[in-house]
N, C-alpha and C positions, 0 to 999 in steps of 0.2 A: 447714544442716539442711534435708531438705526438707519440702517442702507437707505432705505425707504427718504430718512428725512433728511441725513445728510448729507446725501448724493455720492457715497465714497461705492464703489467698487472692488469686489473680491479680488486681490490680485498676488502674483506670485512671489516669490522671495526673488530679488535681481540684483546685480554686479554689485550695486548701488547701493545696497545695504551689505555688503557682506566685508567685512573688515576683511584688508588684506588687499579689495580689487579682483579682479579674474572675471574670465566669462565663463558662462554655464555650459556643461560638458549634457547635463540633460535636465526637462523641464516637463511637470506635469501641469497643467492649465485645466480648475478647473474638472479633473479626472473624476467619473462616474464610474460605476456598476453595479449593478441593480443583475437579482439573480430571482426566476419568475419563481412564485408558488403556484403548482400544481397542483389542482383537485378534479375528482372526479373520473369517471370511465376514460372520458377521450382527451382526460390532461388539460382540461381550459384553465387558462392563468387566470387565476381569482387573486394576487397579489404581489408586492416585489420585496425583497429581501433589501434593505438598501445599506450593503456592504462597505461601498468606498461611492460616497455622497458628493463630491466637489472640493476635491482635495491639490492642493497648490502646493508643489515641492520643488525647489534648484537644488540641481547635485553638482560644483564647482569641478576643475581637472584636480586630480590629485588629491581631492578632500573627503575626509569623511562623514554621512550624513547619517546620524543616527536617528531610528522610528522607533518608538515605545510608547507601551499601550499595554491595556488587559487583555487577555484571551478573545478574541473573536472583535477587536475591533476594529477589523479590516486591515492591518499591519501587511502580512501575507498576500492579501490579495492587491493589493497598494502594488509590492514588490512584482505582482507575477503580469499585472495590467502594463507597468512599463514597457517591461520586454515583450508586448504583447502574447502573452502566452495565455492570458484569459485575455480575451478583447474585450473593450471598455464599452459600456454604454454610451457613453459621452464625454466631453473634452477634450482636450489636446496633449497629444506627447512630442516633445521638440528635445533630436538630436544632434550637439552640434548647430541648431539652429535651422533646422530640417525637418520637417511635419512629420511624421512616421505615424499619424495615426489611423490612414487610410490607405496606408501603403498597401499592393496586392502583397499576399503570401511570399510568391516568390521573389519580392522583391524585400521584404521583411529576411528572409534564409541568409541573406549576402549580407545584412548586419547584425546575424547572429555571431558572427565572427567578433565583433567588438563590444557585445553586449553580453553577458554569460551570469549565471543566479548559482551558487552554491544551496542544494535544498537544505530543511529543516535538518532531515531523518535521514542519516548518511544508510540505516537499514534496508530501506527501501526504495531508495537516489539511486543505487547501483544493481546492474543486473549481474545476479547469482549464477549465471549459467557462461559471464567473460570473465577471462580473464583480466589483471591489474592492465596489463599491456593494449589489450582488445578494448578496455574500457576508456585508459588513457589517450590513446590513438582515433578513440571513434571519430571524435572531429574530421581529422585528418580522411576521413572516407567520404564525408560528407564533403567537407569545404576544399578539396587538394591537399597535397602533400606540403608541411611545410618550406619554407625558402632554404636552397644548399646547394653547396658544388658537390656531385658525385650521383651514383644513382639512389634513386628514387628512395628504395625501401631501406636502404644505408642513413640516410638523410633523415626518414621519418622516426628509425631507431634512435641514433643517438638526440635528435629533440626528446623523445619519451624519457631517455636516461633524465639528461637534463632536469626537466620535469620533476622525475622521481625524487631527484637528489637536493633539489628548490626547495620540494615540503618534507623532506628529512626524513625519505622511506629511503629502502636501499635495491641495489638492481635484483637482491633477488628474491624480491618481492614481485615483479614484473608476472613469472609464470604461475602465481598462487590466483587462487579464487577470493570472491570476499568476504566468505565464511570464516575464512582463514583470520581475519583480523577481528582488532579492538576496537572498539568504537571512535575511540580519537585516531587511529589509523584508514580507518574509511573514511574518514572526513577528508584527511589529508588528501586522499586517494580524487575524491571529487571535487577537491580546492587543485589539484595536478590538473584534470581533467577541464575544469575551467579556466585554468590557466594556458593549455594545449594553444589555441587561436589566438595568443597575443592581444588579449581584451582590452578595452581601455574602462570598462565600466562594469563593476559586475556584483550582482543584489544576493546579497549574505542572508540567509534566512536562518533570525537563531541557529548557528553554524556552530552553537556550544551547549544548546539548552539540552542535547546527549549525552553531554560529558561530562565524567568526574571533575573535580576545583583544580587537582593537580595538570590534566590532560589541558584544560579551558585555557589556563595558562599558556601551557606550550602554542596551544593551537592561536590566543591570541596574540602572543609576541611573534607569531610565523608572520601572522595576517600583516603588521604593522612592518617588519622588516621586509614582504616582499613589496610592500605599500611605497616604501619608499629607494627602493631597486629598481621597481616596474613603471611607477609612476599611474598607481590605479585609483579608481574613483571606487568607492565604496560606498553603496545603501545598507546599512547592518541595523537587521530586526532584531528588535528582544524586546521582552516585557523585564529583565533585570538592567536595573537601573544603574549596578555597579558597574556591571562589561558596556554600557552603553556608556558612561563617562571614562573608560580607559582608552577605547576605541575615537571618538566620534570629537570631529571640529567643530560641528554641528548640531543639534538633537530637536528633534519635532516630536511632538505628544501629540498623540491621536486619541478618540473617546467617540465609540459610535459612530466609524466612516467617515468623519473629521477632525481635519487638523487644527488645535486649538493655542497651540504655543509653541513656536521656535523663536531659539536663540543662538548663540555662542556657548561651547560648553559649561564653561567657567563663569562668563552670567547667570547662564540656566542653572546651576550647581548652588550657586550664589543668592539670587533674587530671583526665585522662579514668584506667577505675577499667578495667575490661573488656581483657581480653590481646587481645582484636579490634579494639577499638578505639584501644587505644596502639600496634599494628601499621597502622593506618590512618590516623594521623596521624604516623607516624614515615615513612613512606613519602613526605610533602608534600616535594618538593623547595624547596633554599631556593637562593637565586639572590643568593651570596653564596661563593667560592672556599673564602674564609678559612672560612667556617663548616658546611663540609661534614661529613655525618655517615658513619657506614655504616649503609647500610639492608639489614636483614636481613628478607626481604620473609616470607611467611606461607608457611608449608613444607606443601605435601600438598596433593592435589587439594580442590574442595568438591563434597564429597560429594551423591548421589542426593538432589533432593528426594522423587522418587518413595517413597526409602527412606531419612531422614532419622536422625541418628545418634539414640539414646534417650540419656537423661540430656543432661547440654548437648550442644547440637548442635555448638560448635565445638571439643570435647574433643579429635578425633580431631589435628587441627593447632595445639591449643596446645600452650607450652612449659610451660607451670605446673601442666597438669593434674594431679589426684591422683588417687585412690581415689574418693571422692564425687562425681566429677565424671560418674561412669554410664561406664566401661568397657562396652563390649559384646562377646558373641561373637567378632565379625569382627578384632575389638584382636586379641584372642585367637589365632584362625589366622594373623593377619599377621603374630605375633613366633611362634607355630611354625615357620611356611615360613619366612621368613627370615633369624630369629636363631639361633632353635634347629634350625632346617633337619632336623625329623623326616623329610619326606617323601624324603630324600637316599639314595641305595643304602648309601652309608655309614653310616649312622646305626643305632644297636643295635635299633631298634623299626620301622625303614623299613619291611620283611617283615610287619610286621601290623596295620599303614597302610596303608587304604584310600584314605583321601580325609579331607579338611577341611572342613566349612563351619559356619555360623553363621548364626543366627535369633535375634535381638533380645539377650540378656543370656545366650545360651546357645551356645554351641563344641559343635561334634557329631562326634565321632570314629569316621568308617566302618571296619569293620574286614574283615579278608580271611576271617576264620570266627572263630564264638564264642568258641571254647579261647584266644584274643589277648586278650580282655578281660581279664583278673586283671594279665598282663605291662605291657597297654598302663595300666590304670590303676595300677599299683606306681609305674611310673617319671613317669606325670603326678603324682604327689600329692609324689614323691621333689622331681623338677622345681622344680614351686610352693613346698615346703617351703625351696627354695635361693634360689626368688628373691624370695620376699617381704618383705624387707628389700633388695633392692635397685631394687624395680619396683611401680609404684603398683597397676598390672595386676594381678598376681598377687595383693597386699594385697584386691583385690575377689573373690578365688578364691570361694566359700561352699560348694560341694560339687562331688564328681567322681564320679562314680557310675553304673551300668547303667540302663537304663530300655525299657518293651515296646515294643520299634519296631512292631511291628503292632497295635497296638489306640492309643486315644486315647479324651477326653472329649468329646463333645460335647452343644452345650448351643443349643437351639433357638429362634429371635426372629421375635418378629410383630410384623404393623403397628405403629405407635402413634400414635395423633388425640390433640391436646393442645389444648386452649382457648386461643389469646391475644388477650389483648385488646389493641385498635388504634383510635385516632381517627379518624375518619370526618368526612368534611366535612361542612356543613347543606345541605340541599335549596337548590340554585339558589343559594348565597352567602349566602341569607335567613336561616341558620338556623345560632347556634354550633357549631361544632363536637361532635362527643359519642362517648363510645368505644360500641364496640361487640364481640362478641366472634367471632372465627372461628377452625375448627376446620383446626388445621391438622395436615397427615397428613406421618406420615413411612416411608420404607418399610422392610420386613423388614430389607433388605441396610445401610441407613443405621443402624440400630436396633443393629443384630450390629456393626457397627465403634463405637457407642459402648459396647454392652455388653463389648466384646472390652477396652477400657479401664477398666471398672469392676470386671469379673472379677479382670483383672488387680491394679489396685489392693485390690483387697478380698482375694486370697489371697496376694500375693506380696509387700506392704508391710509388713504388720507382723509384726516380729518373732514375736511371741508367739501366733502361730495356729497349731499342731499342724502345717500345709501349706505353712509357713513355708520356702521352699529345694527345694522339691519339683515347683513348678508351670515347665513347659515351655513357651516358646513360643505364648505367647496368642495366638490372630489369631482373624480374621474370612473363614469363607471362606461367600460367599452369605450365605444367611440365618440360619449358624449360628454359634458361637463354636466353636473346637474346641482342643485343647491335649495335651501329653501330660504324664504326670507321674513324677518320677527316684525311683528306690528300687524296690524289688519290690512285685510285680504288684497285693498288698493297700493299696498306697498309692493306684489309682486310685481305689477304692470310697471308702476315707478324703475325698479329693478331692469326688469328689460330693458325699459329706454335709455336709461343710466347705461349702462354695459354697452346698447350698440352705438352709442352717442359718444362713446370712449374708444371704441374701436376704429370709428371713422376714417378720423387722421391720419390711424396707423396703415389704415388699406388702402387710404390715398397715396401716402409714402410706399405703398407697393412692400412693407413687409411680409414677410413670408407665413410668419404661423399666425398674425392677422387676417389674413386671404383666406387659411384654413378651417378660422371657425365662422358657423353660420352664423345666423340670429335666432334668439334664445325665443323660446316660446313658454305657455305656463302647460303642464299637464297634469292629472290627477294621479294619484301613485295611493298605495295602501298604505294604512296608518288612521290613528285618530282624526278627527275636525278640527278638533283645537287641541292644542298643545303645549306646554308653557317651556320656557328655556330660559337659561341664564348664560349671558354674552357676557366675555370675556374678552378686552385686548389685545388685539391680534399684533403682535410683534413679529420681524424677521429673526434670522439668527444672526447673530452680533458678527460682523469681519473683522479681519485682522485689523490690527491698530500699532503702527511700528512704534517702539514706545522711544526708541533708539538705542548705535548700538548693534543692530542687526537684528534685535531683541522684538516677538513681533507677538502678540496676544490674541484670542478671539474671546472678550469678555465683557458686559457691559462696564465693570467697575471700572474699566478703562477706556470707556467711550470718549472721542474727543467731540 
């Protein structure tokens, strides 16, 4: 069931599920980043990359949180959004139980001391022109010298020894360059170097995916021995699933800038629940003849994050998928041209078939002149009528119908300056801490992609609104929201009144990005007069569902 209808809320992994007890040492709420697309002379953003989507993580004191995932989906940037080192587009990061996500700069610099990321690529992590000792020490320039009796640069010395001798380099290694080493030795060098500030949290980036099997080793019994010396909290990135279950008390799967499954590691190892991630541990080779399986590896490209599937994001390439799983449009044109192969010269309807394409939960059928609409839509509704008992596809069908290709709704967004309030250091160290409140702005264009998801939810979710099956293709273009709506012409004006009949309340209750959007008007835009489309089911994406255990899913097959 989704969000929509059974009122549950996206929410984070807490004390409360995590076998053992503990409070959370840090927390993502929630976390966005969106990275723009560039086109053209002067750069105008024509789209957004959507990297780490609203992603929910607790990292406990002392515990290991393991992130694994395929190549590019969002792992890394998960990792580097925490420590603020990309800033997020949106959500919350809590440290300690401390907002840090609006923190200024330099008031971010003073917890860089307890936060620290070992990079991917120890090659290019260190600079080639310091030395071990210069590189070891930089902190120490930055943040003061560490704590000791005697003078200063006596003091900062023997910590670097230290240091050196913790990840099992030797002092005279201190006066070489980084050239000079192996690649499991620069590692070392920048797990020293992270270590330097006395961290309590610090984000492991594939800190092995450089290194030989023999080296991986050393470097991960280092990790785990100084783990339990120092008392450190570990985020450890990999896309291998072996170092992530030797490491990790913990493990979350990500797929597409979302989190889709965490557990315990010995659950997750066990009973992993997710069709993405029983294909990502069935993939783990075992190094055993007799026990060889067939791996049936995960079928179909991964799709655009740019343009990321609606309803589950990994629908497109599971085998289990159904009807609630959020079919879209483009499902749609892919089993026309291919299976059904309308656009074929052969084919009874070829002749008044234009073209195919798809926008969000909707199929758009070009056609070669108006008179083709009645024929083209007879044999889609014939179509559907046949295959919906055999295709979960079609079962999502919800109407087929004409609609004013040249006019559309559009519905207009401003600013919007929101209060929040943030902790503030005291004057000179002298003085506690104390929140304070600052106005924080957001612009027209950022305003109009969250209201383009609110519109949407608000006309196109439930059932029982009059506009219920009628709303076209939400989006956000600039500052506006703009959409079209299926059935004849008097449905668009119905549409307005619906939307600002709905927002009423919300502007009475003084919401914020209520207030921001105007009232929607009709205008004429280019394109055809009539149109034909096929409307599809507009689902949310499924949220987590603690199945128990600690054990937490985002899938419908486990919808409660």
């Amino acid at each position: 069931m989704s969000r929509a209808i059974s009122g549950r809320e996206a929410r984070p992994l807490t004390s409360e599920v995590r076998v053992g007890g503990g409070q959370p040492l840090l927390q993502a709420i929630n976390l966005e980043k969106l990275f723009p697309v560039k086109k053209g002379v002067f750069g105008k953003t024509v789209d957004h990359v959507h990297a780490v989507d609203g992603v929910n993580l607790t990292i406990f004191k002392g515990e290991t949180l393991g992130l694994v995932g395929e190549s590019g989906c969002g792992k890394t940037t998960v990792g580097r959004a925490v420590l603020r080192l990309t800033e997020p587009t949106g959500g919350k990061i809590m440290f300690e139980g401390k907002d840090i996500t609006h923190l200024p700069q330099a008031d971010i610099r003073g917890m860089r001391k307890r936060m620290q990321i070992v990079f991917q690529d120890p090659y290019s992590s260190l600079d080639p022109r310091m030395t071990v000792e210069g590189i070891v020490g930089e902190g120490f320039a930055i943040h003061g010298p560490p704590k000791g009796i005697g003078d200063v640069e006596f003091v900062r010395r023997e910590k670097i020894h230290e240091l050196i001798e913790q990840v099992g380099l030797s002092h005279d290694h201190l006066s070489r360059l980084p050239h000079e080493f192996s690649g499991g030795q620069k590692q070392r060098i920048a797990l020293a170097r992270a270590l330097a500030l006395d961290p309590d949290f610090i984000v492991l980036d594939e800190p092995t995916s450089a290194l030989d099997v023999s080296v991986q080793a050393q470097a991960l019994n280092l990790l785990k021995r100084l783990q339990e010396k120092l008392g450190l909290s570990f985020l450890f990135i990999s896309h291998d699933l072996s170092v992530i279950e030797h490491m990790s008390d913990r493990i979350a799967v990500m797929y597409l800038g979302k989190v889709v499954e965490t557990a315990p590691t010995r659950e997750f190892m066990g009973n992993p629940l997710h069709p993405y991630t029983k294909a990502l541990i069935g993939s783990i080779p075992i190094p055993d003849p007799l026990k060889r399986k067939d791996r049936k590896g995960i079928e179909g490209e991964v799709p655009s994050p740019i343009n990321p599937p609606r309803g589950c994001r990994f629908h497109p390439r599971c085998s289990v998928a159904f009807n609630r799983c959020g079919w879209e449009g483009k499902d749609l044109v892919t089993h026309l041209t291919e299976v059904a192969r309308v656009m074929s010269p052969k084919h009874a309807i070829s002749k008044h078939v234009a073209g195919l394409r798809a926008d969000g939960f909707v199929a758009y059928v070009d056609l070669h002149s108006p008179e083709s609409l009645d024929t083209v839509r007879k044999w889609l509704e014939t179509y559907a009528a046949e295959q919906r008992k055999k295709s979960a596809l079609f079962d999502s069908v919800v109407a087929i119908d004409r609609f004013a290709g040249d006019r559309e709704v559009v519905v207009p967004c401003k600013k919007m300056v929101v209060e929040v309030e943030i902790e503030a250091p005291g004057r000179e160290g002298k003085e506690p801490p104390r929140m304070k409140s600052v106005r924080q702005k957001t612009t027209s264009m950022m305003v109009a992609r969250e209201a383009a998801k609110m519109i949407e939810k608000t006309l196109d979710m439930d059932a029982n609104l009059r506009s219920h099956n009628l709303i076209l293709s939400v989006k956000p273009v600039q500052s506006t929201v703009v959409f079209k709506v299926l059935g004849p012409d008097s449905n668009l004006e119905k549409a307005v009144a619906e939307l600002d009949s709905r927002l009423e309340p919300m502007r009475t209750r003084k919401e914020p990005l209520a207030l921001a959007i105007g009232r929607g008007s009709i205008k004429r835009t280019r394109g055809p007069k009539t149109g034909l489309a096929v409307k599809l089911r507009a689902v949310e994406e499924p949220q987590m569902d603690d199945i128990g255990n600690g054990h937490q899913v985002a899938c419908r097959l486990y919808d409660k």
